[in-house]
C-alpha positions as a Markdown table, in Angstrom:
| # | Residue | x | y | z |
|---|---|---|---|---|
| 1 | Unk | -3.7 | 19.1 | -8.6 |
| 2 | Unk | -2.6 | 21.7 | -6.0 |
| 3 | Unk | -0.4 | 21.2 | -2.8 |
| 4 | Unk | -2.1 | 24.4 | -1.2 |
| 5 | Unk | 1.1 | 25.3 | 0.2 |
| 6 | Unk | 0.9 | 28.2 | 3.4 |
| 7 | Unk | -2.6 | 28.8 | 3.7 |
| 8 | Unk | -1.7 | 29.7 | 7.2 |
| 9 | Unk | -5.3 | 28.9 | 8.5 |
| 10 | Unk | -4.7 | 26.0 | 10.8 |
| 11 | Unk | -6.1 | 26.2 | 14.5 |
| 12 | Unk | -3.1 | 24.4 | 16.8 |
| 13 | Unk | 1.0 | 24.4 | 17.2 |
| 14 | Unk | 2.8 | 21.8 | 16.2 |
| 15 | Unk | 4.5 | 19.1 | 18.8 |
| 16 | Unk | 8.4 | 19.0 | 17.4 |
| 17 | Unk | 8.8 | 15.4 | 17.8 |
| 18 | Unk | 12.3 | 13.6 | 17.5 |
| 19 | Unk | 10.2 | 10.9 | 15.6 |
| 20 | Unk | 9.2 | 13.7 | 12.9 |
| 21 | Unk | 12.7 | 14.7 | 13.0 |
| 22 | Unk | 14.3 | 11.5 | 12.3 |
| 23 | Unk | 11.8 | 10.2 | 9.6 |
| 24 | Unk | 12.6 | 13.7 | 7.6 |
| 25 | Unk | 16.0 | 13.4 | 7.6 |
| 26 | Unk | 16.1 | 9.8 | 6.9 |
| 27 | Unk | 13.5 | 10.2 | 4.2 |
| 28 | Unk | 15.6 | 12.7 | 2.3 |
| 29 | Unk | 18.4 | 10.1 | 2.2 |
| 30 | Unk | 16.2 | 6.9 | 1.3 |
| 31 | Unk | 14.5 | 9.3 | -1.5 |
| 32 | Unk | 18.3 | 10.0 | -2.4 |
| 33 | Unk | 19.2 | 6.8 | -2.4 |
| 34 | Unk | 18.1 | 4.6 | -6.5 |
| 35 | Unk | -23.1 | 2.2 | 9.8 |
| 36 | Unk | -24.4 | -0.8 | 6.8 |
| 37 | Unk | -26.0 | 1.5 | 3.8 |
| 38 | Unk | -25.1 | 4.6 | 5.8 |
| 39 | Unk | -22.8 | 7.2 | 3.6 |
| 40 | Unk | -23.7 | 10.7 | 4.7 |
| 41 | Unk | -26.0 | 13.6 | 3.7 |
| 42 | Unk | -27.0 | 13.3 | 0.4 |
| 43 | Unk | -26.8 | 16.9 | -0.5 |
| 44 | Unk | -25.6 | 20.2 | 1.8 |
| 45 | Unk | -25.6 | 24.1 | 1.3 |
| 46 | Unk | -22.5 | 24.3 | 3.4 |
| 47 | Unk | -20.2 | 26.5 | 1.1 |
| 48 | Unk | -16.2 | 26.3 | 1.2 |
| 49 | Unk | -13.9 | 23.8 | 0.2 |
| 50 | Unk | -12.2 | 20.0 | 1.0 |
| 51 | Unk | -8.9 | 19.5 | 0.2 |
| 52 | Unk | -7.5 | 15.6 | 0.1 |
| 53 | Unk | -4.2 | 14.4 | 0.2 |
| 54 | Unk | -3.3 | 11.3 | -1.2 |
| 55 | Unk | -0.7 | 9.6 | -3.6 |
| 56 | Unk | -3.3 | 8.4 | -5.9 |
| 57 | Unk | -2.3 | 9.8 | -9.6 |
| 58 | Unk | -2.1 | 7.1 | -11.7 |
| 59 | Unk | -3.8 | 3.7 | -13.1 |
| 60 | Unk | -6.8 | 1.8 | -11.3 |
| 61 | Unk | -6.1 | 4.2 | -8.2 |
| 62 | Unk | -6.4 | 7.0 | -9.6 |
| 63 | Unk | -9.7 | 6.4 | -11.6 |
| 64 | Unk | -10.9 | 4.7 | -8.1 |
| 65 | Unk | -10.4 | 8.5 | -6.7 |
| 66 | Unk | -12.4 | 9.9 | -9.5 |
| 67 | Unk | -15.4 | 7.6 | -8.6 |
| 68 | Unk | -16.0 | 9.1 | -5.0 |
| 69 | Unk | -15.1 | 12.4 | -5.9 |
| 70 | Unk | -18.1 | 12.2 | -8.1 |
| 71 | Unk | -20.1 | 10.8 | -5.2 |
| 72 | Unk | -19.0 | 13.6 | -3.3 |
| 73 | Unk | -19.7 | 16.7 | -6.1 |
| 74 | Unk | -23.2 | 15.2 | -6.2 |
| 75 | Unk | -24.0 | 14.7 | -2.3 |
| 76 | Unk | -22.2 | 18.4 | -1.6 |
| 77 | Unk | -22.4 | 20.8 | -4.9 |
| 78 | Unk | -21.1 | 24.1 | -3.0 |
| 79 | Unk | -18.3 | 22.4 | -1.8 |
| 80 | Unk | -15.2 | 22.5 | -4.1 |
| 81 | Unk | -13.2 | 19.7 | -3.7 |
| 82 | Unk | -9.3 | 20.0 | -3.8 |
| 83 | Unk | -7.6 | 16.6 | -4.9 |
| 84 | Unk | -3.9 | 17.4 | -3.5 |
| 85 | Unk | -2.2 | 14.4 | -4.6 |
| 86 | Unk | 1.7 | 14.2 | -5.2 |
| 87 | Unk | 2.9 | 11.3 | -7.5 |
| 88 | Unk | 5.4 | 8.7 | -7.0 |
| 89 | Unk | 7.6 | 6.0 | -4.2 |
| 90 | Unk | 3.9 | 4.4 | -3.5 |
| 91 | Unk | 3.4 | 7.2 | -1.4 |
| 92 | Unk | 7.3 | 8.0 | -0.2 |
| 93 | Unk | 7.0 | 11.3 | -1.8 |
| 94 | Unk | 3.8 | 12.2 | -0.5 |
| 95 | Unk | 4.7 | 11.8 | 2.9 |
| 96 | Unk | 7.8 | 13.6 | 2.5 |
| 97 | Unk | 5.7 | 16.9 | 1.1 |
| 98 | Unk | 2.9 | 15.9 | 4.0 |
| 99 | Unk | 5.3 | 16.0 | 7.1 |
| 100 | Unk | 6.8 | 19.2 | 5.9 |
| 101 | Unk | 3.1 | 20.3 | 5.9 |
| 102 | Unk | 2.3 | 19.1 | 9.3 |
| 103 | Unk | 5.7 | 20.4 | 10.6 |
| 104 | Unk | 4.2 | 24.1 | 9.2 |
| 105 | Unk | 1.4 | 23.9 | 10.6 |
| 106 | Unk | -0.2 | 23.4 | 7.4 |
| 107 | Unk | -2.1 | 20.2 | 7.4 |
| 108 | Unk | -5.0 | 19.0 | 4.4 |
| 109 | Unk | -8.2 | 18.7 | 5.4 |
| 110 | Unk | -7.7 | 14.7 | 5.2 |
| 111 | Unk | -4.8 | 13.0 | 4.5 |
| 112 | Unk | -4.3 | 9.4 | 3.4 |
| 113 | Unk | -2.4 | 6.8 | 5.6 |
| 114 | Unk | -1.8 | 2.9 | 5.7 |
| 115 | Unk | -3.8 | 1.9 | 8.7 |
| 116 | Unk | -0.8 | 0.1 | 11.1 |
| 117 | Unk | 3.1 | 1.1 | 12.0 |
| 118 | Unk | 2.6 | 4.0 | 10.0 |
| 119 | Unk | -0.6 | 5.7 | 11.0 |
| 120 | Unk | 0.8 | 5.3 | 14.5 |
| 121 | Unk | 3.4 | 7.1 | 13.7 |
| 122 | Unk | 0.9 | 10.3 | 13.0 |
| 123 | Unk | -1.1 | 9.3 | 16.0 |
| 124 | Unk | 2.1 | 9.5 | 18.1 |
| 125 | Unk | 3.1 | 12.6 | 17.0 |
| 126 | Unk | 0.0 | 14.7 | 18.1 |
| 127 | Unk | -1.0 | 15.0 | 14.0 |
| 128 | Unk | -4.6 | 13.2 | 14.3 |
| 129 | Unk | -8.0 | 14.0 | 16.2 |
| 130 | Unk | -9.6 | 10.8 | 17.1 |
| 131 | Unk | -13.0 | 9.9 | 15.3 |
| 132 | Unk | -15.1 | 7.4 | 17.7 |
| 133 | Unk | -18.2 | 9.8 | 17.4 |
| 134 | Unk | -18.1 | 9.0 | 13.6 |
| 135 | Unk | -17.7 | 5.5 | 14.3 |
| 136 | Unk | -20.5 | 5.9 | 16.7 |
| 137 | Unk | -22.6 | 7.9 | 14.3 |
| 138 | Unk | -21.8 | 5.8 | 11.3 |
| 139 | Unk | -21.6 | 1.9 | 13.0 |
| 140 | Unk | -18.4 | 1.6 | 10.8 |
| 141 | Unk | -17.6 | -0.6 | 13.7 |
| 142 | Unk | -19.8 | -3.3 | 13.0 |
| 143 | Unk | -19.0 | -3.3 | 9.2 |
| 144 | Unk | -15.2 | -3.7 | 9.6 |
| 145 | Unk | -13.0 | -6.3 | 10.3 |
| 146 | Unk | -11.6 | -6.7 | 13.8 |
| 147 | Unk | -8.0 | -7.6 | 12.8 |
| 148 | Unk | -8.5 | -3.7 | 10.4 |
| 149 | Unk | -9.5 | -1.8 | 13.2 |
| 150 | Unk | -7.1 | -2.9 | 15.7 |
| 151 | Unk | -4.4 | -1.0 | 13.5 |
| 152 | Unk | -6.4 | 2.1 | 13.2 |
| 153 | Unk | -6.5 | 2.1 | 17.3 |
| 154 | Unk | -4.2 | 3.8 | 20.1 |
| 155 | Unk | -5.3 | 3.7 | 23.2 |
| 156 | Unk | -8.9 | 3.2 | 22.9 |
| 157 | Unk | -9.6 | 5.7 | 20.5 |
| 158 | Unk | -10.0 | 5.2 | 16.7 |
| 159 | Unk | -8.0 | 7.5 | 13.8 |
| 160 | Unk | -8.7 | 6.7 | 10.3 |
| 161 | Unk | -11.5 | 5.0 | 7.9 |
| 162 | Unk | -10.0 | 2.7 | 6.2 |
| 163 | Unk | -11.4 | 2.4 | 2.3 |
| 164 | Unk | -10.2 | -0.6 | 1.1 |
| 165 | Unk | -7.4 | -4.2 | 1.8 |
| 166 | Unk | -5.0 | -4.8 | -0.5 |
| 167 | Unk | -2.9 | -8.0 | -1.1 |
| 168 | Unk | 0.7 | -7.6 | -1.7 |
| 169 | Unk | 2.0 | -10.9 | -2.3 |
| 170 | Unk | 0.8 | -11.5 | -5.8 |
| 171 | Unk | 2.5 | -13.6 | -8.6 |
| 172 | Unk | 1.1 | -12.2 | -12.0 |
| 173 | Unk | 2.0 | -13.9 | -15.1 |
| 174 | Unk | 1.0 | -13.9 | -18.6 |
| 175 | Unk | -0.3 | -17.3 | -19.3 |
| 176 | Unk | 0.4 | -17.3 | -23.2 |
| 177 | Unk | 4.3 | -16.4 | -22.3 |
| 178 | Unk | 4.4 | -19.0 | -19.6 |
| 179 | Unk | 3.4 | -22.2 | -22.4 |
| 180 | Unk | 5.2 | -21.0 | -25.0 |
| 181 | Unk | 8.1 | -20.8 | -22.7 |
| 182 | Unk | 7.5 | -24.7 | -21.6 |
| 183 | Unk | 6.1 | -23.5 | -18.2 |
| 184 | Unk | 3.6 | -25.7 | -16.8 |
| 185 | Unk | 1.4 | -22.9 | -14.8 |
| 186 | Unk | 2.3 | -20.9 | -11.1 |
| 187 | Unk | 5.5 | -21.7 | -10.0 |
| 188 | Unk | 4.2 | -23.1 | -6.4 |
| 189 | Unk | 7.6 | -23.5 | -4.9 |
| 190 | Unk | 11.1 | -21.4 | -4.8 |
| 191 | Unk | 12.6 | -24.4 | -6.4 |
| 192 | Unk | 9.7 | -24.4 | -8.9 |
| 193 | Unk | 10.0 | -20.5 | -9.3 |
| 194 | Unk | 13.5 | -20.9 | -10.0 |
| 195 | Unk | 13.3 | -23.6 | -12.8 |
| 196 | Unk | 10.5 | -21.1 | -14.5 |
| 197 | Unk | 12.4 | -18.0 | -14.5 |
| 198 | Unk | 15.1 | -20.3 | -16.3 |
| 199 | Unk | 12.8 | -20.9 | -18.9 |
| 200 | Unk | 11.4 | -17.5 | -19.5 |
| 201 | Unk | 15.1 | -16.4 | -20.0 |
| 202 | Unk | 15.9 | -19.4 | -22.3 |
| 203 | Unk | 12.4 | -18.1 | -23.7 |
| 204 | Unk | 13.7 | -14.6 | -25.1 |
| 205 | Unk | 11.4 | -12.6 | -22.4 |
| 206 | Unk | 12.2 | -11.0 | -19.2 |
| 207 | Unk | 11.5 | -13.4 | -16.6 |
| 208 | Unk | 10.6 | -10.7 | -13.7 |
| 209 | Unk | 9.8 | -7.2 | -14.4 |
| 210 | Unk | 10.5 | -4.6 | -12.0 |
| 211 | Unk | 10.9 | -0.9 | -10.9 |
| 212 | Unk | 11.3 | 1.6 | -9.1 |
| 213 | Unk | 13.2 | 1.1 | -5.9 |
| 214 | Unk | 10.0 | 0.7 | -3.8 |
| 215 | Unk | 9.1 | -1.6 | -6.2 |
| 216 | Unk | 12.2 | -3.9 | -4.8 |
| 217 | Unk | 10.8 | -2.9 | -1.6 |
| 218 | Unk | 7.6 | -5.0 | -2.1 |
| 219 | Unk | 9.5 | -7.6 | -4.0 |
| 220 | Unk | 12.0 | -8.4 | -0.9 |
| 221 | Unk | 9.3 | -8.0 | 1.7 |
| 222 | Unk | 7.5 | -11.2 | -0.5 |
| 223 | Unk | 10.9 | -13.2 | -0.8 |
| 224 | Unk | 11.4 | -13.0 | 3.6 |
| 225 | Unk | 7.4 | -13.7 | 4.0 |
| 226 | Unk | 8.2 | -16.9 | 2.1 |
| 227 | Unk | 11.6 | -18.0 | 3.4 |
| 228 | Unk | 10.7 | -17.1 | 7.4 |
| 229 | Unk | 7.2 | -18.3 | 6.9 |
| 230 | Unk | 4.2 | -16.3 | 8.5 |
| 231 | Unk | 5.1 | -16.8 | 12.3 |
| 232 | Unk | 8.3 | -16.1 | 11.8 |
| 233 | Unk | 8.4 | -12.9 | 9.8 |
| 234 | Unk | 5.4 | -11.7 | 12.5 |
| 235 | Unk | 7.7 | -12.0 | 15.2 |
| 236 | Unk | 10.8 | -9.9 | 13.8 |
| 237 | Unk | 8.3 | -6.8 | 13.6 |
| 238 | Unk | 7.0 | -7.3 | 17.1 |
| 239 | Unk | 10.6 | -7.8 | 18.3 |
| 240 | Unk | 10.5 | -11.7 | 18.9 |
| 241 | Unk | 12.4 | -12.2 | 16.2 |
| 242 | Unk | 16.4 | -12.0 | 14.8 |
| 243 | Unk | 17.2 | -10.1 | 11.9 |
| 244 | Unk | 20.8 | -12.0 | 11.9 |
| 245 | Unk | 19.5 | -15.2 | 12.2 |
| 246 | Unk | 19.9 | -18.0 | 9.2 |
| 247 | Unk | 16.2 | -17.4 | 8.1 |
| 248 | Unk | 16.6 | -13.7 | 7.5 |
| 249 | Unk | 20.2 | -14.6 | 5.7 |
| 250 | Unk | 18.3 | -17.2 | 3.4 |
| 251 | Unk | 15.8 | -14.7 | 2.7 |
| 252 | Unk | 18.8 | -12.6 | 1.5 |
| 253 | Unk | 20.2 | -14.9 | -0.5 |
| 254 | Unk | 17.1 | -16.3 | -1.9 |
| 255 | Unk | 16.5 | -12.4 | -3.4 |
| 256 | Unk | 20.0 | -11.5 | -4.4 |
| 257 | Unk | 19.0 | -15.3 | -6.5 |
| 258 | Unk | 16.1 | -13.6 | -7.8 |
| 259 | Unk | 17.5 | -10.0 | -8.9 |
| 260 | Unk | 19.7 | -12.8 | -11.3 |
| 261 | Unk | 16.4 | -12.3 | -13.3 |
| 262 | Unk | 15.1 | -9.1 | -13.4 |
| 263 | Unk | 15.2 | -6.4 | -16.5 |
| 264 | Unk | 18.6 | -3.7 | -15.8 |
| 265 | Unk | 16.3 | -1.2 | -16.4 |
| 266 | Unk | 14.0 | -1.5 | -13.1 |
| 267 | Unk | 15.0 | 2.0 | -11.7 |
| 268 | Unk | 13.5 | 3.9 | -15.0 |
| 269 | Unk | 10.0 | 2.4 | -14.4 |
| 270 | Unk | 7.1 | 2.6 | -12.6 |
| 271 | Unk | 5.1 | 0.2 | -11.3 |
| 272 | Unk | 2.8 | 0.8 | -14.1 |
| 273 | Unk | 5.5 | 0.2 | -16.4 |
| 274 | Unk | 6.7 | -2.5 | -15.3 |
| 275 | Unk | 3.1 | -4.5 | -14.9 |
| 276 | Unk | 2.2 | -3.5 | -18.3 |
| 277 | Unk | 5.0 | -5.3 | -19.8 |
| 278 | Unk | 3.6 | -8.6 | -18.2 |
| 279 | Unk | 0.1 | -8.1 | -20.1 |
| 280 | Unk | 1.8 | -7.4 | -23.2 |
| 281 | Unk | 3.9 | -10.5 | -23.4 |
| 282 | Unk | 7.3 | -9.1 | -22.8 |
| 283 | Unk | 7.5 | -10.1 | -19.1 |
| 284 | Unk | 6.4 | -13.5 | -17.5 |
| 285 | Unk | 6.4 | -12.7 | -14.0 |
| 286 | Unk | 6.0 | -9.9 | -11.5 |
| 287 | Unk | 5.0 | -10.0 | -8.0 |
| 288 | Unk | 2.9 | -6.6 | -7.4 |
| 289 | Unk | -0.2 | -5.9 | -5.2 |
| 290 | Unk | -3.5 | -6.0 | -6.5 |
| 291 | Unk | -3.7 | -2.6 | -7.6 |
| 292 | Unk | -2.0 | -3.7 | -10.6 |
| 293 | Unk | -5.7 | -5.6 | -10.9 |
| 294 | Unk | -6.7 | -2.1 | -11.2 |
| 295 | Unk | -4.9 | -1.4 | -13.9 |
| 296 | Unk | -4.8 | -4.5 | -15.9 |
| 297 | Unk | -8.9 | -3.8 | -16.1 |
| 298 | Unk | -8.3 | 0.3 | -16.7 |
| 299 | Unk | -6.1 | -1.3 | -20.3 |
| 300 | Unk | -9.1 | -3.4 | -20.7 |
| 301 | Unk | -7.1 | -6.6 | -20.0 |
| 302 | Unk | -9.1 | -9.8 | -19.0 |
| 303 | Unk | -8.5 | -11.8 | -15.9 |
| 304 | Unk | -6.9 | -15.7 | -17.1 |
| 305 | Unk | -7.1 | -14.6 | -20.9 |
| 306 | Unk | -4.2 | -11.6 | -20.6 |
| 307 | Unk | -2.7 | -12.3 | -17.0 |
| 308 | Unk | -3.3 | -15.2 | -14.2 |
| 309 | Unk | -2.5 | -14.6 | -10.5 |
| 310 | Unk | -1.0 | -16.9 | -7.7 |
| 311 | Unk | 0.2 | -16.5 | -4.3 |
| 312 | Unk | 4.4 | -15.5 | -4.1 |
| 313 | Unk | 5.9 | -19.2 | -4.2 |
| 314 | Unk | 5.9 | -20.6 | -0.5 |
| 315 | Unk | 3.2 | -18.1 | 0.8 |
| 316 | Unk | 0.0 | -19.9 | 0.0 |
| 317 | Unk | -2.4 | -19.4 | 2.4 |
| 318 | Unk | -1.0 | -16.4 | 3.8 |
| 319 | Unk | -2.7 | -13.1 | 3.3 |
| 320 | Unk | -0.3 | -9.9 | 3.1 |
| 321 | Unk | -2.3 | -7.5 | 3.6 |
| 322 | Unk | -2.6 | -3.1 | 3.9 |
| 323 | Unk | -5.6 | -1.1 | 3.8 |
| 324 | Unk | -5.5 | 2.7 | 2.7 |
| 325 | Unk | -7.4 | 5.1 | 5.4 |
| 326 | Unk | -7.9 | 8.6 | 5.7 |
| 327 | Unk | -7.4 | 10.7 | 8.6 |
| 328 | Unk | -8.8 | 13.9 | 10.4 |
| 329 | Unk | -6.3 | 15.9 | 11.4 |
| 330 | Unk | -5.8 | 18.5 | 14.1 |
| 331 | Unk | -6.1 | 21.8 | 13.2 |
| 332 | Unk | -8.2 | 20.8 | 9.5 |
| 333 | Unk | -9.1 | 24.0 | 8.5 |
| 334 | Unk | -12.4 | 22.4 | 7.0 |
| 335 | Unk | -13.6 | 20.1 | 9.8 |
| 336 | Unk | -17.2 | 20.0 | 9.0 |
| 337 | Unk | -15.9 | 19.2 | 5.1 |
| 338 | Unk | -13.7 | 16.7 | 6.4 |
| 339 | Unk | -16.2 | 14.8 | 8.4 |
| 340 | Unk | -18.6 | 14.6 | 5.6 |
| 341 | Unk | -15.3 | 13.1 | 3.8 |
| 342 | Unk | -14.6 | 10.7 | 6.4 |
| 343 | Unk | -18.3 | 9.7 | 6.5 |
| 344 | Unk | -18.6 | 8.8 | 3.0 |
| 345 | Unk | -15.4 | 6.5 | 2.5 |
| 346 | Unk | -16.6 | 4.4 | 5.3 |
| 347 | Unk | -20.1 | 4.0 | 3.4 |
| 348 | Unk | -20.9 | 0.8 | 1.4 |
| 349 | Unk | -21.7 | 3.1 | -1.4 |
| 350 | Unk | -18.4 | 4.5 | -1.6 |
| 351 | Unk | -16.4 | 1.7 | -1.5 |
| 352 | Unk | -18.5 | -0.5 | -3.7 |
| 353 | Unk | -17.8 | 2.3 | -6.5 |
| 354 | Unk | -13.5 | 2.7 | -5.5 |
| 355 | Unk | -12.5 | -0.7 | -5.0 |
| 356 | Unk | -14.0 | -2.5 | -7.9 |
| 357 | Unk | -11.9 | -0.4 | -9.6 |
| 358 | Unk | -8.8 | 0.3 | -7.8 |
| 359 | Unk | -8.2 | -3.3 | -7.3 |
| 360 | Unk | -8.8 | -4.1 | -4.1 |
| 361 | Unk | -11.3 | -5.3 | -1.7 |
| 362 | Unk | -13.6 | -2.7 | 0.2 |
| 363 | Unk | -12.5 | -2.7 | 4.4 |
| 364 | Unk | -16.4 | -3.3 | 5.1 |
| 365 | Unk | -17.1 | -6.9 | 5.0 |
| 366 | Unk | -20.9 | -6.6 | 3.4 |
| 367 | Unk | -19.1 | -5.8 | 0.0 |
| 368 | Unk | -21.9 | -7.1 | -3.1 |
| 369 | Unk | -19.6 | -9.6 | -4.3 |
| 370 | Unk | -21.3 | -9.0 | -7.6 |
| 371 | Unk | -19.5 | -6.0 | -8.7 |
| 372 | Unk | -16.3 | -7.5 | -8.1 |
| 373 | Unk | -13.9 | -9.4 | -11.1 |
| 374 | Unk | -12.7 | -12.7 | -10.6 |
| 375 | Unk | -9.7 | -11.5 | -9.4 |
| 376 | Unk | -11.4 | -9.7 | -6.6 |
| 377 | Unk | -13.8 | -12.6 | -5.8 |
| 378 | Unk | -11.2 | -14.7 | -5.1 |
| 379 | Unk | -9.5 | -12.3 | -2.9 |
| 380 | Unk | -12.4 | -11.4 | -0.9 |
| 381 | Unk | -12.6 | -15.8 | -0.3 |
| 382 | Unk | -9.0 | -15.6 | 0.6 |
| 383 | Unk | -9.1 | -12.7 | 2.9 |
| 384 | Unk | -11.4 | -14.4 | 5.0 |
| 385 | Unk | -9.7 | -17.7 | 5.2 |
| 386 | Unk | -5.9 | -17.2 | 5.0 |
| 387 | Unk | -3.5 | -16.2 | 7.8 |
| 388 | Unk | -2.6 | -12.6 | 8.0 |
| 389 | Unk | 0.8 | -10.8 | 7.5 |
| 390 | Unk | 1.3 | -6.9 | 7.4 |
| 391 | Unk | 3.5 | -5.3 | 4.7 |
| 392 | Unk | 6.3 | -3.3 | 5.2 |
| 393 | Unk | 6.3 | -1.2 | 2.2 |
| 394 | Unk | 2.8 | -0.3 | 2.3 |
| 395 | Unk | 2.8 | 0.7 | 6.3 |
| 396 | Unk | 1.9 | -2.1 | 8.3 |
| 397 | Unk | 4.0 | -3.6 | 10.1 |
| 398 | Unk | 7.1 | -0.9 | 10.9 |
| 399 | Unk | 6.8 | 3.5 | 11.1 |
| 400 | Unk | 7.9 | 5.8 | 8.7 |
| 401 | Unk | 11.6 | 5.6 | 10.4 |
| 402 | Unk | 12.4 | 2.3 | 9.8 |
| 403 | Unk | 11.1 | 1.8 | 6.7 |
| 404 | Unk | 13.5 | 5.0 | 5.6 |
| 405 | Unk | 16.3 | 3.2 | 7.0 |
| 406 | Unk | 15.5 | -0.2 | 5.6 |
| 407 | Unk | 15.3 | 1.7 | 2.0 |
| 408 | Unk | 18.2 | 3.4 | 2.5 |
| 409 | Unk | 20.0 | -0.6 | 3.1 |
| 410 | Unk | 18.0 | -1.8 | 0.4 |
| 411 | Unk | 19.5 | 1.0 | -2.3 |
| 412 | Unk | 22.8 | 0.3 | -1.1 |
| 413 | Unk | 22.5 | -3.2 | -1.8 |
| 414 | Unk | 21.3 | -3.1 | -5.4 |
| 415 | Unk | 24.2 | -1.0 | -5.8 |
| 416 | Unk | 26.9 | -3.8 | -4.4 |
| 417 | Unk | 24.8 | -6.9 | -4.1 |
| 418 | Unk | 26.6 | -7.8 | -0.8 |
| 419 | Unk | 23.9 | -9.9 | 1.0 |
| 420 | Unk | 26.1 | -9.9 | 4.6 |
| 421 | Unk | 26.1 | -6.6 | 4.4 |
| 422 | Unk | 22.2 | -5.5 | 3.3 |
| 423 | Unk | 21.5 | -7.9 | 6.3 |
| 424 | Unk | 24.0 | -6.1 | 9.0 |
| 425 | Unk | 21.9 | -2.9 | 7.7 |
| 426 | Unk | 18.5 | -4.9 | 8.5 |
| 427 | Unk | 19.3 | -5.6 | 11.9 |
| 428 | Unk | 21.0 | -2.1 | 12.8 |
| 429 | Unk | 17.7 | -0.6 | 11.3 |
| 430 | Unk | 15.7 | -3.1 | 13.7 |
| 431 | Unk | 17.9 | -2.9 | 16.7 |
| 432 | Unk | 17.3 | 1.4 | 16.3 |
| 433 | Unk | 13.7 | 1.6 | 15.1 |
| 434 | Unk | 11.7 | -1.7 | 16.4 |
């Protein structure tokens, strides 16, 4: 992997943003702190090189990566392709060694973004040519959901291709620990969820595994989806809403309940760590997005045999969703390289070979069903019938600011475990950032 670091080729000067500003310094603290069928030319004698930027390193993700790269190496042999991606925070670090990039006038030839809050952020910032001719050229328009594009949009014009949706609020659970430990299937209630991580304790096994910091993130952005309900935790993104209002303090509570249950050991782990102990009986419970269905298949698990999947307790029929996209940016010192890039993610081909096995469901909506796991088929059912909600710690639904700020609360409070205060830090980080 290589960073590229000061190639000193780009073509523009950097707008200093106070935006860029803030989300640096407050990243540094929150790191601190525990066209249907279409996909491109199929072969070129363009010579030079494409260099992608990404966070994608490890488990179903990572061998996802390797399948379009492979597209690409066949479609463009003379052009060497340079997988920049840094490890770690589900992306936090990346974007902290990205916007130092950007802010040296350094940017990748394509860089990956969450389509939403975040990408905006970019788009705001002067980072990101728009790509409507590509759309144009492509009919990526026609393939992709509405609700997807209107969070790759600013003003008319369109900024990423998305690759993929993911769901976030996902209960896996090992079925064998769950009967021997007298539980009778998904917890479907917080009541119910309660009772069963009860049992798993009584049972000798941890009742639910987590990791790093991030990974508490996810977990609390599950806990408030189900406490507020869908309308409810829409509206305090889009400002409608009080973050010091009983909901958002039962949401609190409800996950200073749940931490009761979790391993001690959560800030050693990854997220890979900690969903492996689930498929190999040491864990009942872990609520993850469905990369981890990546993964489980990379260890050759099998879906209902070595781990079964629910909604979060309280969230069924609710969707909470992100979609990985990359980007053009200004200034690409391989343009023509990145287009091609661009132009093949959005293809059917592409994301029939990534998201089978990164986990996810492909962003175009003529997917073949067929390749897909059980898992997956359900998903792409429940994508299409469930109410939406955006995630926070994968991008959607608040900038790269507030998320900082909201992680730099969140560390405090698995320090102290004082719920009035990690909510008084919720709302100062709304009242600024929102």
């Amino acid at each position: 992997m290589s960073n590229k670091m000061g190639r000193g080729r780009s073509r523009w000067t950097p707008r200093a943003t106070p935006l860029r500003v803030v989300f640096l310094s407050l990243l540094v603290v929150a790191l601190a702190v525990p066209a249907a069928g279409y996909s491109g030319e199929s072969s070129t004698s363009q010579s030079g090189e494409l260099e992608v930027f990404s966070w994608w390193t490890g488990g179903g993700e990572a061998a996802g990566l390797t399948k379009v790269i492979a597209i690409w190496k066949r479609q463009n042999p003379s052009i060497k392709f340079v997988n920049s991606a840094v490890a770690g925070g589900a992306g936090t670090n990346a974007q902290a060694v990205l916007a130092q990039r950007l802010a040296a006038n350094d940017p990748p030839d394509s860089f990956q973004g969450h389509a939403g809050s975040e990408l905006q952020d970019y788009i705001k910032a002067g980072d990101l040519e728009p790509i409507n001719f590509l759309y144009r050229q492509a009919g990526f328009g026609k393939v992709m959901p509405p609700q997807l594009i209107k969070q790759i949009t600013s003003g008319g014009k369109l900024y990423s291709v998305p690759v993929n949706i993911h769901r976030a609020n996902v209960l896996w659970f090992n079925p064998k620990v769950l009967r021997d430990a007298g539980i009778n299937g998904a917890p479907k209630t917080w009541a119910q969820f309660i009772a069963a991580l009860k049992k798993a304790d009584a049972a000798g096994v941890i009742p639910l595994v987590v990791g790093e910091q991030w990974t508490n993130m996810h977990l609390f952005e599950t806990v408030l989806l189900s406490t507020v309900g869908q309308r409810a935790y829409a509206a305090l993104w889009k400002g409608k809403g009080s973050w010091t209002s009983p909901g958002v303090k039962k949401a609190v509570t409800r996950y200073a309940q749940v931490l009761q249950y979790t391993n001690s050991d959560a800030a050693s782990l990854t997220w890979q760590d900690a969903s492996k102990l689930v498929v190999d009986g040491k864990a009942a419970f872990n609520i993850m997005g469905d990369w981890a269905n990546g993964y489980f298949t990379e260890l050759k698990k099998r879906p209902n045999v070595h781990y079964g999947w629910a909604p979060v307790p309280g969230t069924a029929g609710v969707y909470q969703w992100l979609s990985d996209s990359f980007t053009l940016p200004r200034g690409a010192p391989n343009r023509a390289a990145a287009i091609k890039w661009l132009t093949l993610l959005g293809s059917k081909r592409a994301q029939d070979a990534f998201n089978p096995v990164k986990g996810s469901i492909p962003a175009r909506q003529d997917a073949n069903p067929r390749l897909y796991n059980t898992y997956l088929k359900s998903a792409l059912r429940d994508w299409k019938t469930n109410k939406l909600a955006g995630s926070l710690a994968h991008g959607v639904v608040a900038g790269n600011a507030w998320k900082a700020a909201i992680n730099t609360s969140l560390g405090q409070f698995l320090q102290s475990k004082n719920t009035t205060r990690f909510q008084a830090g919720l709302a100062a980080a709304a009242k600024k950032y929102r």
